[in-house]
PDB file of N, CA, C and O in Angstrom:
ATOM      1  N   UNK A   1       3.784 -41.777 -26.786  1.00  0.00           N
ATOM      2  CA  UNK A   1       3.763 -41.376 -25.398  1.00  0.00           C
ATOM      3  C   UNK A   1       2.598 -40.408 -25.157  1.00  0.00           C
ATOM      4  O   UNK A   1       2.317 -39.744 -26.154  1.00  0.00           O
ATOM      5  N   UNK A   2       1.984 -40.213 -24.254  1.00  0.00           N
ATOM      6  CA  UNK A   2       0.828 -40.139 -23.696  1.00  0.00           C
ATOM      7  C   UNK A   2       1.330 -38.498 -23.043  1.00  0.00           C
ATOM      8  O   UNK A   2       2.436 -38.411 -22.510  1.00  0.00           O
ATOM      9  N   UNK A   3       0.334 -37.142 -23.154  1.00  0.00           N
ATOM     10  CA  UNK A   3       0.377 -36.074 -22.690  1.00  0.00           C
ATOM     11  C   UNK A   3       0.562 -35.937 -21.623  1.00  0.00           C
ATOM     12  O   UNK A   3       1.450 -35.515 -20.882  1.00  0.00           O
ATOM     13  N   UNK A   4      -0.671 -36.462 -21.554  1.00  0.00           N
ATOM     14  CA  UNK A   4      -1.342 -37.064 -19.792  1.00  0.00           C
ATOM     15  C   UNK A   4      -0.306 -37.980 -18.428  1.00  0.00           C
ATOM     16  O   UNK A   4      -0.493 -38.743 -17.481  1.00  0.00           O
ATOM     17  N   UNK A   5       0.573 -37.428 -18.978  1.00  0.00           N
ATOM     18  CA  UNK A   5       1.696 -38.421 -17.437  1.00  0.00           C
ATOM     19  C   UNK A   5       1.731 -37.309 -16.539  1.00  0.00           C
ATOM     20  O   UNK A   5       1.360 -36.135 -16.521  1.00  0.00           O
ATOM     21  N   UNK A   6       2.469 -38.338 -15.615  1.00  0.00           N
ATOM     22  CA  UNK A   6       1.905 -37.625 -14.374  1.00  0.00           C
ATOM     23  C   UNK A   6       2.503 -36.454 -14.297  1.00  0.00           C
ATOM     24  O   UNK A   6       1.947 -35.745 -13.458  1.00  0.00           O
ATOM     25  N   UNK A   7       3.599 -35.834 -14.928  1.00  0.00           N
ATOM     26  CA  UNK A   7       4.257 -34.621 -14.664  1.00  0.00           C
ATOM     27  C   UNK A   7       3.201 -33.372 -14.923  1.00  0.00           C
ATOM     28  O   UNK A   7       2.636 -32.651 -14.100  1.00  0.00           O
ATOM     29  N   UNK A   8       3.149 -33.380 -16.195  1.00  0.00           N
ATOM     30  CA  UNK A   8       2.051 -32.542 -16.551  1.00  0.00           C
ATOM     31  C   UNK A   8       0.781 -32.589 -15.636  1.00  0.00           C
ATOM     32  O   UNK A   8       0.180 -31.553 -15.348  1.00  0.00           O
ATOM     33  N   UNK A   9       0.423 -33.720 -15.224  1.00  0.00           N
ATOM     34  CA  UNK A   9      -0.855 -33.418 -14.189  1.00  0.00           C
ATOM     35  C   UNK A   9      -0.733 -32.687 -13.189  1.00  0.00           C
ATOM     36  O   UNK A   9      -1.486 -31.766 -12.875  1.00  0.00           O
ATOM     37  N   UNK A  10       0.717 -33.239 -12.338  1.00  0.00           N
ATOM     38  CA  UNK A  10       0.811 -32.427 -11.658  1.00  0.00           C
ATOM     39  C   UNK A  10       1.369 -30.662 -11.469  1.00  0.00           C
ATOM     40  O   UNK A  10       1.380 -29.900 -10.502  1.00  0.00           O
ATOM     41  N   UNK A  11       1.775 -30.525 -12.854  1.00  0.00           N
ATOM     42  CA  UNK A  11       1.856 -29.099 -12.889  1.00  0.00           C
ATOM     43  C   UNK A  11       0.956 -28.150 -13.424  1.00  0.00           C
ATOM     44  O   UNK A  11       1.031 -26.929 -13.557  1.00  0.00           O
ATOM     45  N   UNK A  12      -0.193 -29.257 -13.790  1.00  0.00           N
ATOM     46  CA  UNK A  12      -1.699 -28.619 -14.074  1.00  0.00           C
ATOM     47  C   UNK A  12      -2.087 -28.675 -13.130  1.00  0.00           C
ATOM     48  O   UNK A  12      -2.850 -27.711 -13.055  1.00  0.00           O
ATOM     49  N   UNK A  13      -2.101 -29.115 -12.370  1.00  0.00           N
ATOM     50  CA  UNK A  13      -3.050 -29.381 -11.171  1.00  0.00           C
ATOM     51  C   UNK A  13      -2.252 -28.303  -9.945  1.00  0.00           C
ATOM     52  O   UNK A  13      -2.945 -28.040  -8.962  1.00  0.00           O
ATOM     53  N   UNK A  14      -1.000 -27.769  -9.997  1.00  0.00           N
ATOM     54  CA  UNK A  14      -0.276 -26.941  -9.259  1.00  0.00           C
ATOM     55  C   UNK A  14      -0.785 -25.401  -9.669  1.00  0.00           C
ATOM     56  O   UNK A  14      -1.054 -24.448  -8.938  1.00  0.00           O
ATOM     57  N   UNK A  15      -0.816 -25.554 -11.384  1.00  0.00           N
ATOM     58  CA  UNK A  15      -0.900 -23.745 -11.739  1.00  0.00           C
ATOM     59  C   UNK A  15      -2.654 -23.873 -11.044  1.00  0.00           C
ATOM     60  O   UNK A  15      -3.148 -23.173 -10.160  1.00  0.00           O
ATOM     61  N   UNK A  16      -3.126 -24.718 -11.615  1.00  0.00           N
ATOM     62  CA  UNK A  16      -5.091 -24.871 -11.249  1.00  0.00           C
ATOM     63  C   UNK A  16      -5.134 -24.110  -9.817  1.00  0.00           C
ATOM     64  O   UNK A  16      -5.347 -22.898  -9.836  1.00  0.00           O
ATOM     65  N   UNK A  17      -4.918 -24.843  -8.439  1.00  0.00           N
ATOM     66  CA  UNK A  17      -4.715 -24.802  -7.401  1.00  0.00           C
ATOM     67  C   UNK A  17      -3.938 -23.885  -7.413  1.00  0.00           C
ATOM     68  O   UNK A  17      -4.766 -23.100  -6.952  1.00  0.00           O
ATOM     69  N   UNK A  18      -2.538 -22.908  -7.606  1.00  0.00           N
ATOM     70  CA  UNK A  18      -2.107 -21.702  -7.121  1.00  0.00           C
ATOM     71  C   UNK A  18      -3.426 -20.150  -7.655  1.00  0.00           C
ATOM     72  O   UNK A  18      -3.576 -19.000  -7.242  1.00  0.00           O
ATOM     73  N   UNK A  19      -4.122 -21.014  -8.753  1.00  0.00           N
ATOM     74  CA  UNK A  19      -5.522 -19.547  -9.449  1.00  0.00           C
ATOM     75  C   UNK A  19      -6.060 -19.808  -8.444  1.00  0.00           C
ATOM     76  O   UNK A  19      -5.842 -18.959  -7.580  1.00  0.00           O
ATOM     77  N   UNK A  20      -6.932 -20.933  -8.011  1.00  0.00           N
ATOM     78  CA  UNK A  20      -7.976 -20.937  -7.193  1.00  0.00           C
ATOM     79  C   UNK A  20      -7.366 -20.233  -6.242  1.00  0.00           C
ATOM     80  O   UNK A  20      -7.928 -19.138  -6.260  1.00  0.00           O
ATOM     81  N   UNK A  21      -6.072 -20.226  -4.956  1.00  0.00           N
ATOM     82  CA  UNK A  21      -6.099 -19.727  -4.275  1.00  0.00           C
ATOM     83  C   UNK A  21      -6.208 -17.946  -4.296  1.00  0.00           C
ATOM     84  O   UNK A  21      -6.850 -17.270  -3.493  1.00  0.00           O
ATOM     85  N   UNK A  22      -5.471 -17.493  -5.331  1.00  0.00           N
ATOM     86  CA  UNK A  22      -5.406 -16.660  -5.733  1.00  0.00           C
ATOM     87  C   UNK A  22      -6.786 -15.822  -6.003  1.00  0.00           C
ATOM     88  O   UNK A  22      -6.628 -14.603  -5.945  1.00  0.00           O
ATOM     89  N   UNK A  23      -7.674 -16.123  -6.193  1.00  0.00           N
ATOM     90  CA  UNK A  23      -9.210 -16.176  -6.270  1.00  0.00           C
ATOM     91  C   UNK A  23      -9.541 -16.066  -4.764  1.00  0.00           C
ATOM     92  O   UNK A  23     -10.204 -15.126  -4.326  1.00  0.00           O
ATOM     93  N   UNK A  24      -9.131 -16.905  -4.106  1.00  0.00           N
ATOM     94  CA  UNK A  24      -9.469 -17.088  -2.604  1.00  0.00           C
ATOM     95  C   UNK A  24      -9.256 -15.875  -1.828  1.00  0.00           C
ATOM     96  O   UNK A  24     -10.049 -15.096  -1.298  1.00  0.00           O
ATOM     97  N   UNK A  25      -8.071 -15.909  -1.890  1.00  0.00           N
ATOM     98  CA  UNK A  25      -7.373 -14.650  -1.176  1.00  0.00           C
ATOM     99  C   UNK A  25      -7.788 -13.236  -1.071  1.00  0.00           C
ATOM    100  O   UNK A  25      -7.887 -12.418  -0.156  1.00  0.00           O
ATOM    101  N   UNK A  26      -8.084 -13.254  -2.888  1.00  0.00           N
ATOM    102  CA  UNK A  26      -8.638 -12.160  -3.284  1.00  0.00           C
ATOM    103  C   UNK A  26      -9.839 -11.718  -2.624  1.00  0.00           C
ATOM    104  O   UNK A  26     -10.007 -10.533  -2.336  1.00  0.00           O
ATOM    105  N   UNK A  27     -10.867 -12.819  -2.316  1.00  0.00           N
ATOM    106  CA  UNK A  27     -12.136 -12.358  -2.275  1.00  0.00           C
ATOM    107  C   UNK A  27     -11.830 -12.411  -0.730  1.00  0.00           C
ATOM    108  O   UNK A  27     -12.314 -11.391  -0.240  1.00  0.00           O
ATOM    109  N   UNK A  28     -11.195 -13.221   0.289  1.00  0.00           N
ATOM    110  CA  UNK A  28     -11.171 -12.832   1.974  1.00  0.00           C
ATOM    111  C   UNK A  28     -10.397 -11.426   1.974  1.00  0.00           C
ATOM    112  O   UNK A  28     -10.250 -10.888   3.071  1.00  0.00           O
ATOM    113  N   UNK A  29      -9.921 -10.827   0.901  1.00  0.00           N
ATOM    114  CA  UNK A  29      -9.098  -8.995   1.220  1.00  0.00           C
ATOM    115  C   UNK A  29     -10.001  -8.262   1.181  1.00  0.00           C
ATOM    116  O   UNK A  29      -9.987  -7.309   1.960  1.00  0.00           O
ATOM    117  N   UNK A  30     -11.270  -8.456   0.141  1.00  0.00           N
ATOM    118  CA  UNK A  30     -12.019  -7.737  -0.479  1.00  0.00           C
ATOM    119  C   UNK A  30     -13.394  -7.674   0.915  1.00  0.00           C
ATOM    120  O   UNK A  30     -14.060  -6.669   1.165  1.00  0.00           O
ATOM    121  N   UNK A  31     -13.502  -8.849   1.538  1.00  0.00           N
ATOM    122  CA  UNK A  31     -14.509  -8.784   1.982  1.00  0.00           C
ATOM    123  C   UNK A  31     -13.797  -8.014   3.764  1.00  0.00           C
ATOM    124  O   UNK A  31     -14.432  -7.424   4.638  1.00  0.00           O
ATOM    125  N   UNK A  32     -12.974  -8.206   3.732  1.00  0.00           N
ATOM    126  CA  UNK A  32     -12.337  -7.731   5.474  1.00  0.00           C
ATOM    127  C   UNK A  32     -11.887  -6.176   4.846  1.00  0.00           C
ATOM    128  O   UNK A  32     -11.968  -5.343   5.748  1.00  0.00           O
ATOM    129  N   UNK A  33     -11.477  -5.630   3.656  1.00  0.00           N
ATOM    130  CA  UNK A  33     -11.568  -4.086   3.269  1.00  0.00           C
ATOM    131  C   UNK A  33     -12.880  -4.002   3.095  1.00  0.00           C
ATOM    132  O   UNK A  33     -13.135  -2.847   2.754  1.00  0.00           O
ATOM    133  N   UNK A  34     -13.968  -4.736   3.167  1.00  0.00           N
ATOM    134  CA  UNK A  34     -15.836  -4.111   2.876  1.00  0.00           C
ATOM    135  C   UNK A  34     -15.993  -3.496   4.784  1.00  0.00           C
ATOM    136  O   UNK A  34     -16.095  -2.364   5.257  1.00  0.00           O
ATOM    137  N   UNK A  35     -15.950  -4.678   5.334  1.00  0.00           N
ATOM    138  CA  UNK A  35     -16.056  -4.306   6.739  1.00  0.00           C
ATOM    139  C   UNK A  35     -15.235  -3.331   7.623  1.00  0.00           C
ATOM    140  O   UNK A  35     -15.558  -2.835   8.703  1.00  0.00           O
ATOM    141  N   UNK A  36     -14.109  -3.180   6.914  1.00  0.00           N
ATOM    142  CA  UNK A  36     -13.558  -1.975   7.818  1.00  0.00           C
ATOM    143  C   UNK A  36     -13.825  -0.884   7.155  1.00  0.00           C
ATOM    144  O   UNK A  36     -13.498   0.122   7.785  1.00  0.00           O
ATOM    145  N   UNK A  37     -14.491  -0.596   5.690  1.00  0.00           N
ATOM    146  CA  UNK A  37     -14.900   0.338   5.571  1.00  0.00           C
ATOM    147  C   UNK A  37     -16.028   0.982   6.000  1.00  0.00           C
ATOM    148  O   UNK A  37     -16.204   2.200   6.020  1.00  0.00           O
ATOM    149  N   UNK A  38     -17.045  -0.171   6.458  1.00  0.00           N
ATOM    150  CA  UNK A  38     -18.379  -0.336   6.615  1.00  0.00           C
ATOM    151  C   UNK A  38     -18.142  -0.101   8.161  1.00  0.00           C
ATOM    152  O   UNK A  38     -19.156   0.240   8.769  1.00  0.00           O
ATOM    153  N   UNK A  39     -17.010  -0.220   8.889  1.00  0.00           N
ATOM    154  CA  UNK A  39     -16.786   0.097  10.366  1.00  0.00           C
ATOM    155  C   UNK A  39     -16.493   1.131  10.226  1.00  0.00           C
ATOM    156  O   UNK A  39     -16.728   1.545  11.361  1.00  0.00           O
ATOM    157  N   UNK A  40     -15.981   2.319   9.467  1.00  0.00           N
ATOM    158  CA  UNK A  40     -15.285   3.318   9.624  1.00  0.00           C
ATOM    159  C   UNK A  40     -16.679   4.183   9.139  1.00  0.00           C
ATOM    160  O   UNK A  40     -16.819   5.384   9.368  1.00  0.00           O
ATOM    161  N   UNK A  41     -17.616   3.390   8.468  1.00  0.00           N
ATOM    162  CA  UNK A  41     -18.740   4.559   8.317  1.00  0.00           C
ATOM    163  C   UNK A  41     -19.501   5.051   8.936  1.00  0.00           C
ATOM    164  O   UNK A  41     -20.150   6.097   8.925  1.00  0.00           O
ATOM    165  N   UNK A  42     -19.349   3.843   9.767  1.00  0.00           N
ATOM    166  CA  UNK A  42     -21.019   3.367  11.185  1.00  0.00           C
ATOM    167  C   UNK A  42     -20.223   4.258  12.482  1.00  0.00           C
ATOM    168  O   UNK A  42     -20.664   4.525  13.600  1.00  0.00           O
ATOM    169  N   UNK A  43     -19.419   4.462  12.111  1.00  0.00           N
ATOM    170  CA  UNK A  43     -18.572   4.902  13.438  1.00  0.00           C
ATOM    171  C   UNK A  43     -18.533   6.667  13.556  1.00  0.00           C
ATOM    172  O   UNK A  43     -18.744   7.360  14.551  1.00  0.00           O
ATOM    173  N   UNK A  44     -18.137   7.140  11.978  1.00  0.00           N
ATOM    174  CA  UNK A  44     -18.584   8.293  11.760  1.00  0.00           C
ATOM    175  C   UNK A  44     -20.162   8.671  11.955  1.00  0.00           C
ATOM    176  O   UNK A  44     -20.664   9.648  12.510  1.00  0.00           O
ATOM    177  N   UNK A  45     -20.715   7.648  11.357  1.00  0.00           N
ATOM    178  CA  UNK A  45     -22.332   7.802  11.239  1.00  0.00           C
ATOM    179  C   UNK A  45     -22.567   8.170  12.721  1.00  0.00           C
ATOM    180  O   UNK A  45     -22.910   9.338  12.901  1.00  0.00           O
ATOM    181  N   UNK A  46     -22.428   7.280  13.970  1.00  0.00           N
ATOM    182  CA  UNK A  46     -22.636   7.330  14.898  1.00  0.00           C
ATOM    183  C   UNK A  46     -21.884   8.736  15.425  1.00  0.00           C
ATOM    184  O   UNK A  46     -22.672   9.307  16.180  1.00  0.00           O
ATOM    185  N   UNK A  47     -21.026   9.255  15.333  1.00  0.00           N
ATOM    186  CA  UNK A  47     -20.120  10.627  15.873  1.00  0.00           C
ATOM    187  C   UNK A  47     -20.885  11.792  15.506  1.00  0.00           C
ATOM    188  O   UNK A  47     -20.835  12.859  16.117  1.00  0.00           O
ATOM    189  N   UNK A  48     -21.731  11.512  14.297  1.00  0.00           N
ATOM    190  CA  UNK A  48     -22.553  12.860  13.861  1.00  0.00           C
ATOM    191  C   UNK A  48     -23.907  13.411  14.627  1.00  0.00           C
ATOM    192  O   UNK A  48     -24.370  14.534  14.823  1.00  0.00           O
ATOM    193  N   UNK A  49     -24.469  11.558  15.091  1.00  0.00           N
ATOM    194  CA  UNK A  49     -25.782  11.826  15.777  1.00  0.00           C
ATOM    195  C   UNK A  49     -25.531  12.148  17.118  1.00  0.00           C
ATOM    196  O   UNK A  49     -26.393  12.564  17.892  1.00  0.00           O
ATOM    197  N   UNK A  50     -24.255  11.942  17.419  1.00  0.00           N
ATOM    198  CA  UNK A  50     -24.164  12.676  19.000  1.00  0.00           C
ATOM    199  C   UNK A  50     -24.022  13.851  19.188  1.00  0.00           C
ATOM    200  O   UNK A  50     -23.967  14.289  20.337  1.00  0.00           O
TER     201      UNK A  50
END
């Protein structure tokens, strides 16, 4: 009997696809916490020159 049936594919192919998202997620938190930090600087920045 063969490794490769479909069960196992598809629970390789489930853990595969739950990392990638996991990866995903990670990097849209990382980049929307860059910009609100990067808003909270520009905002101070701007409060000082007035």
């Amino acid at each position: 009997m063969s490794r490769n049936n479909e069960k196992n594919i598809k629970k390789h192919n489930d853990k595969l696809h739950k990392a990638q998202d996991r990866v995903k997620n990670a990097e849209i938190l990382r980049k929307e916490k860059l910009k609100e930090i990067t808003k909270k600087f520009h905002d101070a920045k701007n409060l000082d020159t007035l």
